[in-house]
N, C-alpha and C positions, 0 to 999 in steps of 0.2 A: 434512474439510478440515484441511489446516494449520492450527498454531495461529499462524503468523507470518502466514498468507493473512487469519487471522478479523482479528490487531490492524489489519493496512492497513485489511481492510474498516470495521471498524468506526469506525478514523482518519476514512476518506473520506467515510460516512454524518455524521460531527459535523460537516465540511466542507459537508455538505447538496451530497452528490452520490448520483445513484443507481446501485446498482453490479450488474452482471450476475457471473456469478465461472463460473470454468471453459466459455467456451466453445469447442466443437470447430468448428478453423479448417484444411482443407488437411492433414492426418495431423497435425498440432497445437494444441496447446491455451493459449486464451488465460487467463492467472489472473485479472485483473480487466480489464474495463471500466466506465469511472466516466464519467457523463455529469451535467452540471449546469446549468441553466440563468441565464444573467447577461442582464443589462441590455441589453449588445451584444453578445450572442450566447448560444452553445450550447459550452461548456467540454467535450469529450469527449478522456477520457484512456486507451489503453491502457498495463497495468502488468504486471509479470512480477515475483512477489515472489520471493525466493532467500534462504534463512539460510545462514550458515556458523558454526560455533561453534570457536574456538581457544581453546588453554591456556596462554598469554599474561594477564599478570594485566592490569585494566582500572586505569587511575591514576583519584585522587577528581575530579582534573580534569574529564578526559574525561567520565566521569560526569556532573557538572553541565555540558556542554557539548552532553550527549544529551538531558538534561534541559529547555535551553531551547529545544532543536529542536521536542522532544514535548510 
């Protein structure tokens, strides 16, 4: 696996969702499926993880801006 595929998963599992990872759909592949279950209902999310890495410096801003996302 990705190591960007493991962080989501692992995201989603703290989220207390249960996640299937690479299922083959139609000559395609789905990266995660997360299913959780709520109060009023069944939360189920398909996810397609994608990195892209640039040589663009990151500002300290941004940084603490990713930071309070994660």
């Amino acid at each position: 696996m990705n190591p960007e595929k493991d962080i989501v998963n692992v995201w989603l599992n703290r989220k207390g969702f249960f996640t299937i990872l690479d299922i083959n759909a139609n000559n395609r592949v789905v990266d995660l499926l997360a299913i959780r279950q709520k109060k009023d209902g069944t939360d189920v999310r398909h996810i397609e993880v994608n990195c892209s890495v640039s040589t663009s410096t990151i500002t300290d801003t941004y940084k603490q801006e990713l930071i309070k996302k994660f």
